[in-house]
DRENFISE-458918 format. One line per 10 residues: number of its first residue (from 1); their letters; for each residue z, x, y of N, C-alpha, C, O. Coordinates in Angstrom, 1 decimal. Example, Ala and Ser with C-alpha at 12.3 -4.5 7.8 and 13.67 -1.06 7.14 Angstrom:
<rs>
1) as) 7.8 13.2 -5.7 7.8 12.3 -4.5 7.8 13.2 -3.3 8.5 14.2 -3.3; 7.1 12.8 -2.2 7.1 13.7 -1.1 7.9 12.9 0.0 8.0 13.4 1.1
</rs>
This chain:
<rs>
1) xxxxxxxxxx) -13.8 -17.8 21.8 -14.3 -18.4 23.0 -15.4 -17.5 23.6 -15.4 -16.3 23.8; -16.5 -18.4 23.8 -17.7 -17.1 24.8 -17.8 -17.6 25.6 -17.7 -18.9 25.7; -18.0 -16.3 26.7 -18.1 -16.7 28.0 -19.5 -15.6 28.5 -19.8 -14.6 27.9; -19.9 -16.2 29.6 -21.2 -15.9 30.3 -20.7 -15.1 31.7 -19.9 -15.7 32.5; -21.1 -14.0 31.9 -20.5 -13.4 33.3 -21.5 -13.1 34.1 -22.3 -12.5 33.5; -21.7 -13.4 35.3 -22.9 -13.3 35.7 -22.7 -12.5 37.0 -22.3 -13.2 37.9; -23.0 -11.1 37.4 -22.6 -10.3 38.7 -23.2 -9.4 38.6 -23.4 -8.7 37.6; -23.9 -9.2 40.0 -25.4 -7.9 40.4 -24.5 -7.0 40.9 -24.9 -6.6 42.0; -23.4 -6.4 40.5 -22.7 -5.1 40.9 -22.3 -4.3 39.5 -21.2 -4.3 38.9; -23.1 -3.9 39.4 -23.1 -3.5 37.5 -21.3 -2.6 37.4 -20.5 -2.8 36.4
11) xxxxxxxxxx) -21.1 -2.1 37.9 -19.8 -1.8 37.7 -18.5 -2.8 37.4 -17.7 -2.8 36.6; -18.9 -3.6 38.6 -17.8 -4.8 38.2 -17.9 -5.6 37.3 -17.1 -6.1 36.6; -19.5 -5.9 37.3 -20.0 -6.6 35.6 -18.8 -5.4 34.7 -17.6 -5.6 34.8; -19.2 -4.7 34.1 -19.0 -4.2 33.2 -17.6 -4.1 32.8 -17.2 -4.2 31.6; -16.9 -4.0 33.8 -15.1 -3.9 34.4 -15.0 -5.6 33.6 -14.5 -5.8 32.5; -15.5 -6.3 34.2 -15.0 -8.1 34.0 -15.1 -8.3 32.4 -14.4 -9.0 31.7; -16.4 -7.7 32.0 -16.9 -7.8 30.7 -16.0 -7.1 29.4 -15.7 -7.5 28.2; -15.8 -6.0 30.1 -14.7 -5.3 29.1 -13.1 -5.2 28.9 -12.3 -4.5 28.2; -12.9 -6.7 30.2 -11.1 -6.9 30.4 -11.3 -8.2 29.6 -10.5 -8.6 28.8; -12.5 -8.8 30.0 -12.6 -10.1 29.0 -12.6 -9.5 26.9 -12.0 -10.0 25.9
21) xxxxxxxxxx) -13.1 -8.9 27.0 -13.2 -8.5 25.6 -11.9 -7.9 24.9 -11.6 -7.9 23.7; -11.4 -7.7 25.6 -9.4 -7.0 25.5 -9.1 -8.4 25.3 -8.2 -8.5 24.5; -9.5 -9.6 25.9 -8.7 -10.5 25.7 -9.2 -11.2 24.5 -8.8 -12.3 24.3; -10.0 -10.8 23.8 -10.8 -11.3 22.6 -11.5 -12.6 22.7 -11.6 -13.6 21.9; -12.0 -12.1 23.8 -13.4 -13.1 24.0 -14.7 -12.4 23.7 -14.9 -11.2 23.8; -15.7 -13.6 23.3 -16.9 -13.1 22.9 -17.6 -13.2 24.3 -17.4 -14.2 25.0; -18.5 -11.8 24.8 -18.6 -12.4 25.6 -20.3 -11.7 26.2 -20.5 -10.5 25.8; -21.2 -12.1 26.8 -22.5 -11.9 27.3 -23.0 -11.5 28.7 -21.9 -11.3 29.1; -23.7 -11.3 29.6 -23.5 -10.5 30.8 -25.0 -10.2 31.5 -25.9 -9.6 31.0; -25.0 -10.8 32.6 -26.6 -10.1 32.9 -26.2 -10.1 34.6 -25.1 -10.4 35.2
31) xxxxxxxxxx) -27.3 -9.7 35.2 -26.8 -9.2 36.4 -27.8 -9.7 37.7 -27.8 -9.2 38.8; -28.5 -10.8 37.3 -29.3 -11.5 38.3 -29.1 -13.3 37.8 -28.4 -13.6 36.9; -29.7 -14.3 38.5 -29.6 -15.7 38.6 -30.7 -16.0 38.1 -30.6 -17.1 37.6; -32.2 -15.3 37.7 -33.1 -16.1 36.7 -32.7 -16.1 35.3 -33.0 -16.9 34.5; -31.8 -14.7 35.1 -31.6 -14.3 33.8 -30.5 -15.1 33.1 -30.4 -15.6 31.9; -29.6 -15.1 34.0 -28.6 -16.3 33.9 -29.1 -17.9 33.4 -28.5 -18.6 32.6; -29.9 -18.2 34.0 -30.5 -19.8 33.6 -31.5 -19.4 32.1 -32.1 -20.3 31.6; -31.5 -18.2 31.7 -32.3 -18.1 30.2 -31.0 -17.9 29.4 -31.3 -18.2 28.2; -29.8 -17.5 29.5 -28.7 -16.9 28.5 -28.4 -18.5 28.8 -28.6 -19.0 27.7; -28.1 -19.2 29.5 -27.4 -20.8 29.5 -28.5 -21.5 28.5 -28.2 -22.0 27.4
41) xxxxxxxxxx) -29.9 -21.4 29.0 -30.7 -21.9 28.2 -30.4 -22.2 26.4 -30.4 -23.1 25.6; -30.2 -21.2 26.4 -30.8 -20.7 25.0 -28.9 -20.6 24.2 -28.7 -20.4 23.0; -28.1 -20.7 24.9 -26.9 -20.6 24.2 -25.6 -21.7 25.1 -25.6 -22.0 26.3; -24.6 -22.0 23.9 -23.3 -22.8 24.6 -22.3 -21.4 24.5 -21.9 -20.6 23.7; -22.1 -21.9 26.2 -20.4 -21.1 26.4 -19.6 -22.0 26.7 -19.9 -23.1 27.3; -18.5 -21.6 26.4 -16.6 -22.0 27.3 -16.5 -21.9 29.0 -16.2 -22.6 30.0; -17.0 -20.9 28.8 -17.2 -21.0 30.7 -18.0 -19.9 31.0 -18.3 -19.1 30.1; -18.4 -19.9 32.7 -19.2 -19.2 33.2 -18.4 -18.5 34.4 -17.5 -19.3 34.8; -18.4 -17.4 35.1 -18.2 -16.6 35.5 -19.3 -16.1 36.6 -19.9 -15.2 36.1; -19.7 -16.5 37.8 -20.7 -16.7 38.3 -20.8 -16.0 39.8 -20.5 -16.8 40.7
51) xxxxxxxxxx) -21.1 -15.1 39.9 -21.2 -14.8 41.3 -22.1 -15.3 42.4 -23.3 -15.3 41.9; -22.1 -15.9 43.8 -22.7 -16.4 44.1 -24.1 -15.7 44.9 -25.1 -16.3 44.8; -24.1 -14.8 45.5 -24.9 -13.8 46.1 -25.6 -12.7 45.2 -25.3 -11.5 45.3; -26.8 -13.7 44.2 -27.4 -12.9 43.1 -28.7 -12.9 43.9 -29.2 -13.6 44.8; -29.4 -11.5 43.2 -30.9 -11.6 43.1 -31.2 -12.5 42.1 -30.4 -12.9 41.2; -32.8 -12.8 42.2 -33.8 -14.1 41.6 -33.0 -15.1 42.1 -33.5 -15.6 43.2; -32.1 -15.6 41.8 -31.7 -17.0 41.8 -30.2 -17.0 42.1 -29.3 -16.4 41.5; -30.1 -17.6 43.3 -28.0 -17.5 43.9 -27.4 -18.4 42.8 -27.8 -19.2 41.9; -26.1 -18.0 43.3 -24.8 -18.8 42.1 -25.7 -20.8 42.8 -26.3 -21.7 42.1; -25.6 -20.9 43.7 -25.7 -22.2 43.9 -26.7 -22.8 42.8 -26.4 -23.7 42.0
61) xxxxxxxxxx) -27.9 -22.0 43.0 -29.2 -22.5 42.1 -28.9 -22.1 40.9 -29.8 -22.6 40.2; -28.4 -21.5 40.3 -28.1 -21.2 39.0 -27.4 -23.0 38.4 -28.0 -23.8 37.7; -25.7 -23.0 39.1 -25.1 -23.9 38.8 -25.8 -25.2 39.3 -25.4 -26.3 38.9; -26.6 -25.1 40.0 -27.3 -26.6 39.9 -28.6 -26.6 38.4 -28.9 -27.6 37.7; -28.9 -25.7 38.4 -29.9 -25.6 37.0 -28.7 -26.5 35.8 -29.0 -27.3 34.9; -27.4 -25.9 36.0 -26.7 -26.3 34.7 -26.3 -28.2 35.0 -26.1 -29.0 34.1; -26.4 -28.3 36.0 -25.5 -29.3 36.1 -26.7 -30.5 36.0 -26.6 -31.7 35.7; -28.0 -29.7 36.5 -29.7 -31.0 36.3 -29.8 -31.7 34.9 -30.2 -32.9 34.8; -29.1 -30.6 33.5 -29.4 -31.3 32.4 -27.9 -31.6 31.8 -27.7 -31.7 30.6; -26.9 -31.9 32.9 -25.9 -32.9 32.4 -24.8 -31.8 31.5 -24.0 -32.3 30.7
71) xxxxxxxxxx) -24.8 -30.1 31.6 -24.1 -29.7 31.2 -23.1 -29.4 32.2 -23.1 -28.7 33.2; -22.2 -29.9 31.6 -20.3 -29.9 31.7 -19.2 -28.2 31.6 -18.0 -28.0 31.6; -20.2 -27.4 31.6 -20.0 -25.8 31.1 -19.0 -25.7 32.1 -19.4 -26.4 33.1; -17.8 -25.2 32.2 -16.9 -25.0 33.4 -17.5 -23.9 34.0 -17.9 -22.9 33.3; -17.6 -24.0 35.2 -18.0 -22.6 35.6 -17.1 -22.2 37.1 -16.7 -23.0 38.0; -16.8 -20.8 37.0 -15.5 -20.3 38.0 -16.6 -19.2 39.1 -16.5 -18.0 39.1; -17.4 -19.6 39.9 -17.6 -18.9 40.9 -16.9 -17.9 41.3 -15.7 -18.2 41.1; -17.1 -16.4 41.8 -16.2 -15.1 41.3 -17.2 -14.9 43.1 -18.5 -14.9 43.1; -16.5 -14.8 44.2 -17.6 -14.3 44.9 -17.1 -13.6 46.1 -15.8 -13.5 46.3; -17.7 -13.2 46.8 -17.0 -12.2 48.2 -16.9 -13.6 49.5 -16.1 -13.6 50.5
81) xxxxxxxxxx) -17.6 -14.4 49.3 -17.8 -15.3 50.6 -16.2 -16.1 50.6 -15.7 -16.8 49.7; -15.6 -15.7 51.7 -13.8 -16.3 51.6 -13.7 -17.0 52.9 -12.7 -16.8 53.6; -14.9 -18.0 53.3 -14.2 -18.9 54.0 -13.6 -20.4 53.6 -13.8 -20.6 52.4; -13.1 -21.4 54.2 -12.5 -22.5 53.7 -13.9 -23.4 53.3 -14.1 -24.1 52.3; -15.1 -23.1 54.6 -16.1 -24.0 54.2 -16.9 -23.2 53.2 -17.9 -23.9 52.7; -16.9 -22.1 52.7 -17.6 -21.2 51.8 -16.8 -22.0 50.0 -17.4 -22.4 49.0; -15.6 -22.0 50.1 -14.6 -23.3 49.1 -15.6 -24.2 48.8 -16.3 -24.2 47.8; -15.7 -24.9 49.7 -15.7 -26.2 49.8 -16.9 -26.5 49.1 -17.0 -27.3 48.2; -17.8 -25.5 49.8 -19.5 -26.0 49.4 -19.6 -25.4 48.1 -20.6 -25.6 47.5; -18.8 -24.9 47.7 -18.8 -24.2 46.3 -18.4 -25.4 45.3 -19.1 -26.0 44.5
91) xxxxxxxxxx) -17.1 -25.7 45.6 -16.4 -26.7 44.7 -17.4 -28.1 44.8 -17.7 -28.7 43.8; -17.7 -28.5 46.0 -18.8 -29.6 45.7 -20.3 -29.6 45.1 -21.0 -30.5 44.9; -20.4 -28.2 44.9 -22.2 -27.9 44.2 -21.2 -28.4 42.7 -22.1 -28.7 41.9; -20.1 -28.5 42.1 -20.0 -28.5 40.7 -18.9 -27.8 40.2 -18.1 -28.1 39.3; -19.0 -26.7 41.3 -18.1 -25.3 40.2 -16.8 -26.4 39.8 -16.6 -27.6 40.1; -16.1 -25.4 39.2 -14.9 -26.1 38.4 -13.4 -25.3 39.0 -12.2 -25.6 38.9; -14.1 -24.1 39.7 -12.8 -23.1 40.4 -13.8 -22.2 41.2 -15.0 -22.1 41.0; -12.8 -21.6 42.1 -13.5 -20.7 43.0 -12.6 -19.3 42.7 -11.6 -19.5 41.9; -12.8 -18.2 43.1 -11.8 -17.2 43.2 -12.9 -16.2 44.0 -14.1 -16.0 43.9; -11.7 -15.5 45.0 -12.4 -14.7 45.7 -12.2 -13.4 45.9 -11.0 -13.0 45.7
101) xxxxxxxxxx) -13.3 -12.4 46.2 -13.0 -10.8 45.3 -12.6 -10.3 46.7 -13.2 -10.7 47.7; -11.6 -9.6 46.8 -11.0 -8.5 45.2 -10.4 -9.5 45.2 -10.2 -10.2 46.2; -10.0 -9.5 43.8 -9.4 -10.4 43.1 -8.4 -9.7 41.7 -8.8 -8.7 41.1; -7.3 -10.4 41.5 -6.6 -10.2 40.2 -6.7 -10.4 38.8 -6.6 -11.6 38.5; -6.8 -9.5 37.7 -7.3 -9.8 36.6 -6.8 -11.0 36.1 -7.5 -12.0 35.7; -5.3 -10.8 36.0 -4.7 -11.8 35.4 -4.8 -13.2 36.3 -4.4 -14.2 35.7; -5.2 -13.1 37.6 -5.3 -14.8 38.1 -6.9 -15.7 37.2 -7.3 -16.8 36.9; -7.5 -13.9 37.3 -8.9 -14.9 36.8 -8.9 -15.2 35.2 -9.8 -16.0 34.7; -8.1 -14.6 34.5 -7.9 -15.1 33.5 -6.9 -16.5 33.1 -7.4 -17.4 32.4; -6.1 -16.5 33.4 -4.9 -17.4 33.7 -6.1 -19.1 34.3 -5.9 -20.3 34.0
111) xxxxxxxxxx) -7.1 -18.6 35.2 -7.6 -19.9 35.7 -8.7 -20.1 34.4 -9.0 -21.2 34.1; -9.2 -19.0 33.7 -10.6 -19.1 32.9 -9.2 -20.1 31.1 -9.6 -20.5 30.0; -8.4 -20.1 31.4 -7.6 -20.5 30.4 -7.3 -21.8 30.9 -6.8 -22.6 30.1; -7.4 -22.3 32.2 -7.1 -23.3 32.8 -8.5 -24.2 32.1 -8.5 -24.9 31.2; -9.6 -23.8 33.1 -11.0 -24.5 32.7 -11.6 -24.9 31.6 -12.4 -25.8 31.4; -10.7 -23.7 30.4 -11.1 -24.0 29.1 -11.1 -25.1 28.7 -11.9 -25.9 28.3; -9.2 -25.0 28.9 -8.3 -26.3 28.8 -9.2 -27.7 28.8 -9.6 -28.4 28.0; -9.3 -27.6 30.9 -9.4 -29.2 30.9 -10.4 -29.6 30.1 -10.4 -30.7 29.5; -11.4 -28.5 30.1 -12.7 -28.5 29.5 -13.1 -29.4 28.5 -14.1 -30.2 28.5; -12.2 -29.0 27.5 -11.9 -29.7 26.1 -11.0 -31.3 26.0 -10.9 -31.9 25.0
121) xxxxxxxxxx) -10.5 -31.6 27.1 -9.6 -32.6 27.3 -8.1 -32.3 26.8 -7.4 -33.2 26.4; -7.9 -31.1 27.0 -6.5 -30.9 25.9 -5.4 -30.3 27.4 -5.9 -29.6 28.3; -4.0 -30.8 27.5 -3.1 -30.5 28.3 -2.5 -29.8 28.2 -1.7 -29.5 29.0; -2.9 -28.8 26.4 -2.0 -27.1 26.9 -3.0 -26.5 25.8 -4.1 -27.2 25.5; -2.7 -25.4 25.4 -3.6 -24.5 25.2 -2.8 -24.5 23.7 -3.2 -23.6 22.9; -1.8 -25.1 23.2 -1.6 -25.2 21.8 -1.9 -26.3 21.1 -1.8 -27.5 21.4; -2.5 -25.6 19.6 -2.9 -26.8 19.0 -1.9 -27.1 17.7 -1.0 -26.4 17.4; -2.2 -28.2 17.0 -1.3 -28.6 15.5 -2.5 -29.5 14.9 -3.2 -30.3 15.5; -2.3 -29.1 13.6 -3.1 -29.5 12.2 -2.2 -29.8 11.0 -1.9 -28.9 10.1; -1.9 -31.0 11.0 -0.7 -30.6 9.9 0.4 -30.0 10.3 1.0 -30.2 11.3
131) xxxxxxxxxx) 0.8 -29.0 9.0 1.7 -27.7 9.6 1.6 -26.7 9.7 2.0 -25.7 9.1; 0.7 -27.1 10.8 -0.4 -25.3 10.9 -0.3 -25.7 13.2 -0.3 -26.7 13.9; -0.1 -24.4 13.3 -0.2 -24.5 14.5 -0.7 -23.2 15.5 0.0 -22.2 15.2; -1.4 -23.0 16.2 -2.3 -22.3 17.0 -2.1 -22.6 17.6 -1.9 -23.8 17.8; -1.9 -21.3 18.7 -1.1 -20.9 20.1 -2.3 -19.8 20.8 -2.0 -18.6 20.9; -3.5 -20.3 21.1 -4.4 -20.0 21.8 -3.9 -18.7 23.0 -4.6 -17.8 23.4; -2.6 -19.1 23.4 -2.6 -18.2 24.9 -1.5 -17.3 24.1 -1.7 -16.2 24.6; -0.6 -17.3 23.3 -0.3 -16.0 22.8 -0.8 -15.5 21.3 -0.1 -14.9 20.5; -1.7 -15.7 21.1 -2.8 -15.9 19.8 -1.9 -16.0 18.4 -2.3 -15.4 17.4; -0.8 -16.6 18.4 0.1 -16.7 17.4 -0.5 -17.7 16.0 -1.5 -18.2 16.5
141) xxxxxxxxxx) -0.4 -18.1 14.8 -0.7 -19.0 14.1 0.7 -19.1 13.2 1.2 -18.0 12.8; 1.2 -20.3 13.0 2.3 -20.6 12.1 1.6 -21.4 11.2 0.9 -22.3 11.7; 1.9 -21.3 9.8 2.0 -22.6 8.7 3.1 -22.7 8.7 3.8 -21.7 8.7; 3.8 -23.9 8.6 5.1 -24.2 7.7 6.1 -23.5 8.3 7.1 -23.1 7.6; 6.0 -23.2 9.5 6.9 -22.6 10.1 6.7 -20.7 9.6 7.5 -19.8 9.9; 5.8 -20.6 8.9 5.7 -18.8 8.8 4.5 -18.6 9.6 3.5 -19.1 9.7; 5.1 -17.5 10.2 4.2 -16.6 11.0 2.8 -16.2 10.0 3.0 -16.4 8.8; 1.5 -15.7 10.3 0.2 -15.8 9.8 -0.3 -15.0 10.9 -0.5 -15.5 11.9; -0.6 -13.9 10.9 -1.3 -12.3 10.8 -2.7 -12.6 10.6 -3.2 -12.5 9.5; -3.5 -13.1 11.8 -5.1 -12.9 11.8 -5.5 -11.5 12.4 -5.0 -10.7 13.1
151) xxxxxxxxxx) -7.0 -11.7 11.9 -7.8 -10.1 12.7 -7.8 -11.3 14.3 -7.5 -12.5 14.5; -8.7 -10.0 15.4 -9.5 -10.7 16.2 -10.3 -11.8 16.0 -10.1 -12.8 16.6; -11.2 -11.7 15.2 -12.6 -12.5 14.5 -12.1 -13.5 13.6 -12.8 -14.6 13.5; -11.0 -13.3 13.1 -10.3 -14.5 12.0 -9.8 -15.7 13.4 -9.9 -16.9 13.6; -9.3 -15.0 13.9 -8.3 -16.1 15.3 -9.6 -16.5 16.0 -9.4 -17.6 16.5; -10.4 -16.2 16.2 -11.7 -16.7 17.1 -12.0 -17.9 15.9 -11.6 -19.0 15.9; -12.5 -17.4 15.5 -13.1 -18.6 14.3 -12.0 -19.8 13.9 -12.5 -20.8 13.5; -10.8 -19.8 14.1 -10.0 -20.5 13.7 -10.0 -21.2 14.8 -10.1 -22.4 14.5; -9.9 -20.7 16.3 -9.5 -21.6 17.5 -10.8 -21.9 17.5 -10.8 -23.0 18.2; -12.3 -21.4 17.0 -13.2 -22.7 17.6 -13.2 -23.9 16.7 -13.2 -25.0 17.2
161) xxxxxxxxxx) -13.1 -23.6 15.4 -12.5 -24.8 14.3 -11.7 -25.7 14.9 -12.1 -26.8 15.2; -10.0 -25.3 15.3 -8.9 -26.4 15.8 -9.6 -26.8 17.2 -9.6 -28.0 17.5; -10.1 -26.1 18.1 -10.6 -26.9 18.9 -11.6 -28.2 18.4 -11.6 -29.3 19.0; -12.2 -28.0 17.5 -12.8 -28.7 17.6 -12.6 -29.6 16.2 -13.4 -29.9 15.3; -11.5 -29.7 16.3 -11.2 -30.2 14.6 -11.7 -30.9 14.2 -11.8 -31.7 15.2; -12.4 -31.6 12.8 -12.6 -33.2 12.3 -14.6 -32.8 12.7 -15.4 -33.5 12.1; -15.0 -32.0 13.5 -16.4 -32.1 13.6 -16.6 -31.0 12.5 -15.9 -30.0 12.2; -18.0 -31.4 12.1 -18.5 -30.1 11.1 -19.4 -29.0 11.8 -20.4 -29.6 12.4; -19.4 -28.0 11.9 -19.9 -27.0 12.6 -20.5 -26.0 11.4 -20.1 -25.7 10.3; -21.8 -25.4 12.3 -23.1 -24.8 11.2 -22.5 -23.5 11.4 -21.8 -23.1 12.3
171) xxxxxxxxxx) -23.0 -22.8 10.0 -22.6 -21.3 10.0 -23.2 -20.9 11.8 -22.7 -20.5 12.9; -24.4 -21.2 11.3 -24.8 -20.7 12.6 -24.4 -20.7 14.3 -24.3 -19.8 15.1; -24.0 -22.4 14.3 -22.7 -22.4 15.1 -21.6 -21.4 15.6 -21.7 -20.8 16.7; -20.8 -21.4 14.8 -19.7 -20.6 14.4 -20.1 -19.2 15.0 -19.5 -18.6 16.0; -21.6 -18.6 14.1 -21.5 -17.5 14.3 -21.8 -17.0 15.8 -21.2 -16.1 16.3; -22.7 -17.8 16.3 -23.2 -17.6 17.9 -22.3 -18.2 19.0 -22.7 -18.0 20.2; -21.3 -18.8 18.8 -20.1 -19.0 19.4 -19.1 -18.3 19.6 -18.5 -18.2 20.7; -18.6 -17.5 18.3 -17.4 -16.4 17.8 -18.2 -14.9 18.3 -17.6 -14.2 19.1; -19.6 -14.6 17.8 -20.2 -13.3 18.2 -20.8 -13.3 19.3 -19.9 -13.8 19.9; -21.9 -13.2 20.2 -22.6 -13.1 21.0 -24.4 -13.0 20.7 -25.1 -13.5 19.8
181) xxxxxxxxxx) -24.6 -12.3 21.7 -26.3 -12.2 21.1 -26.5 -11.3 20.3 -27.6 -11.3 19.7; -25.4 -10.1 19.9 -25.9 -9.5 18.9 -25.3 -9.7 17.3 -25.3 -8.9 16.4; -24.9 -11.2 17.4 -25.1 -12.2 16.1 -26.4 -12.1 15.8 -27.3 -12.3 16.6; -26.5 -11.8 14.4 -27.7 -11.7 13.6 -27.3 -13.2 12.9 -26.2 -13.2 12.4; -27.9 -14.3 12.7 -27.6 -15.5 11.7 -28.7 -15.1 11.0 -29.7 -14.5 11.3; -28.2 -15.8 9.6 -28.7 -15.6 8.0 -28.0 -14.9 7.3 -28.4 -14.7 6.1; -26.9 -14.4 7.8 -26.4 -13.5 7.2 -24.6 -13.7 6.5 -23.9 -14.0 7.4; -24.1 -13.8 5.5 -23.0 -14.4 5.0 -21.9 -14.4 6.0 -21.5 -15.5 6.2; -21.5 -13.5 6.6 -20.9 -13.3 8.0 -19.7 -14.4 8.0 -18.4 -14.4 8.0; -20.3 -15.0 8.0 -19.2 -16.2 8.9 -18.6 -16.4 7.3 -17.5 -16.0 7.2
191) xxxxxxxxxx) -19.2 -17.0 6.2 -18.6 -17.0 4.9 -17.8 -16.5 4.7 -16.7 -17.1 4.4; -17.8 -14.8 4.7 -17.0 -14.1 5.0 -15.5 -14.2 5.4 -14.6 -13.9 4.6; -15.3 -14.7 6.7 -14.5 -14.8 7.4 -14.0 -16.1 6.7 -13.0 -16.0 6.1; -14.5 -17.3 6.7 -14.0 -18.5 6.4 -13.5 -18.0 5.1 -12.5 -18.6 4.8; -13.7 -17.2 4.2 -13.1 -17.0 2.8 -11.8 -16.5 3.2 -10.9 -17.0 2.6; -11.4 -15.5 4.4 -10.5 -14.4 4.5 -9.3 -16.0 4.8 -8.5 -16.5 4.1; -9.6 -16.4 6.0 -9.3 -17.6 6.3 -8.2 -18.5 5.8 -7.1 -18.8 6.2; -9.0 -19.0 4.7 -9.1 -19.9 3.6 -7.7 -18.7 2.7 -6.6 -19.1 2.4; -8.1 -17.7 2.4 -6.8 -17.1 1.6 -5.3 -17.1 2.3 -4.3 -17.4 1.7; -5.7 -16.7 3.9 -4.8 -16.7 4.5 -3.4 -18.3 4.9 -2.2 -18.4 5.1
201) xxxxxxxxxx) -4.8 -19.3 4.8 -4.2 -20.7 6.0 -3.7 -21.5 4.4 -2.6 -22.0 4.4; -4.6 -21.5 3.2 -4.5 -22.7 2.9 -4.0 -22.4 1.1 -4.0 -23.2 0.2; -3.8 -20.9 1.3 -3.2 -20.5 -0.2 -1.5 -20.6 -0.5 -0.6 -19.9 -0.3; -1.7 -21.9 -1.1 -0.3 -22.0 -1.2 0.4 -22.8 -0.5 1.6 -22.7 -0.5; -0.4 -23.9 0.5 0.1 -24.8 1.1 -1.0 -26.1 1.0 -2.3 -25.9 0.9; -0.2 -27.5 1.0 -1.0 -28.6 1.0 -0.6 -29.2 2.2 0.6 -29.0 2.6; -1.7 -30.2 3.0 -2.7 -29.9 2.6 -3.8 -29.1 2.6 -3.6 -28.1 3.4; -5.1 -29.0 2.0 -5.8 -27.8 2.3 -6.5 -28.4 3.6 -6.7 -29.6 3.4; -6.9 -27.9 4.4 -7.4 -27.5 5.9 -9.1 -27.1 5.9 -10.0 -27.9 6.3; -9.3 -26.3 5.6 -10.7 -26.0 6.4 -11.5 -26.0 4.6 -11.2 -25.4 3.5
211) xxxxxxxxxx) -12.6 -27.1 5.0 -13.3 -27.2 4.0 -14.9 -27.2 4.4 -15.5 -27.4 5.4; -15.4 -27.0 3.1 -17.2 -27.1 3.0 -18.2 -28.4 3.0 -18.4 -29.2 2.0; -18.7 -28.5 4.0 -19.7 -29.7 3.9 -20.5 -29.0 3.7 -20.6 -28.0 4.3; -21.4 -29.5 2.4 -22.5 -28.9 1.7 -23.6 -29.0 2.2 -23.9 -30.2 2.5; -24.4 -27.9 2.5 -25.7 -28.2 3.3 -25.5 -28.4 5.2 -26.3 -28.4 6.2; -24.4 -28.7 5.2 -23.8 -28.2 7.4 -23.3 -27.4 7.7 -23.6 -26.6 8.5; -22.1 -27.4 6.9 -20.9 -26.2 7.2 -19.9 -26.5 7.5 -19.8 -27.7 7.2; -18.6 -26.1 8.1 -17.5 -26.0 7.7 -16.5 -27.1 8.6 -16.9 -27.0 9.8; -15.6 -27.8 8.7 -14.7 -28.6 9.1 -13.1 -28.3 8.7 -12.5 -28.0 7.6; -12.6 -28.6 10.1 -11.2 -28.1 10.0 -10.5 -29.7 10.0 -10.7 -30.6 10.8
221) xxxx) -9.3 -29.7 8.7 -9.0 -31.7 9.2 -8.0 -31.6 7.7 -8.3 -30.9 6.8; -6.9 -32.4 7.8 -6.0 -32.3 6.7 -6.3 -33.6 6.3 -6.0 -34.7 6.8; -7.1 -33.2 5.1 -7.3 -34.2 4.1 -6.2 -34.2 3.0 -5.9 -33.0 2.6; -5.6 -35.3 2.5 -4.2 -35.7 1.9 -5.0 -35.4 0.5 -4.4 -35.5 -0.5
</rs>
């Protein structure tokens, strides 16, 4: 999952940035509202993280930039302003959640796992393929009822696949979803991983799961 954190207090950027990455999220960071509307530009996240009292451009005009071209990005306003009507006008510009600083790691995670959720249309945060099953919120994977030992990078790659099961997704995809901006594409990388994958998910059990569309890239879907 990548997420976008957007906060002009470079310490707490960095603090949010590096509790999110313990939780093995991919994740990107800038610390004003013009710069923010070029990282949305140019890339898809899971959610946004958005403070509202930025230089160049406020949370408001940021999340109105996202919401003009019809993007659905969950985004969790993170901000100091704690009145009821400071809520209000937040949750009606779009946002998807509010939370107000100081604030608790685990509430803002716990909610950024909520947004994901609705995000996707899904009612819990576990998925099933067959007899393969992915448990997003305690990063667990079972085939057949046996436990299945991913890296960090193997489980990221896997949960953007079952999220998005049955669609075919480009190396490139994959790779700037699972890594960040300092994803280099062109590079076997993601092959890589889908090979480790593929030894791990689908050796020794039918049906097989994650396959090659030649010339797109890769789909997760139990073909009989």
């Amino acid at each position: 999952m990548r997420i976008l954190v957007v906060e002009d207090e470079p310490k707490l950027n960095e603090l949010i940035v590096k509790r999110l990455q313990m939780e093995h999220y991919s994740v990107d960071a800038c610390l004003n509202g013009r710069e923010a509307m070029d990282y949305l530009a140019c890339a898809e996240y899971d959610a946004v993280v958005l403070d509202i009292m930025l230089p160049g451009a406020n949370g408001f005009e940021v999340l109105k930039s996202i919401r003009a071209r019809q993007d659905r990005t969950p985004v969790l306003f993170l901000t100091a302003l704690d009145t009821i009507d400071d809520r209000v006008a937040g949750l009606d510009a779009g946002a998807d959640d509010y939370l107000v600083k100081p604030f608790a790691f685990d509430e803002l995670l716990a909610r950024l796992r909520v947004m994901i959720r609705r995000s996707g249309g899904h009612v819990s945060n576990v998925f099933t393929l067959a007899d393969l099953t992915v448990d997003c919120d305690a990063r667990q994977v079972t085939r057949g009822g046996e436990n299945i030992p991913l890296s960090s990078r193997e489980f990221a790659i896997l949960e953007y696949l079952i999220r998005n099961a049955g669609k075919v997704l480009s190396r490139d995809k994959i790779g700037l979803h699972v890594w960040n901006y300092d994803y280099e594409g062109g590079s076997n990388i993601v092959d890589v991983y889908i090979r480790y994958l593929r030894k791990k998910l689908d050796e020794g059990h039918a049906p097989k799961l994650i396959h090659t569309v030649r010339g797109a890239g890769y789909v997760l879907r139990a073909d009989e």
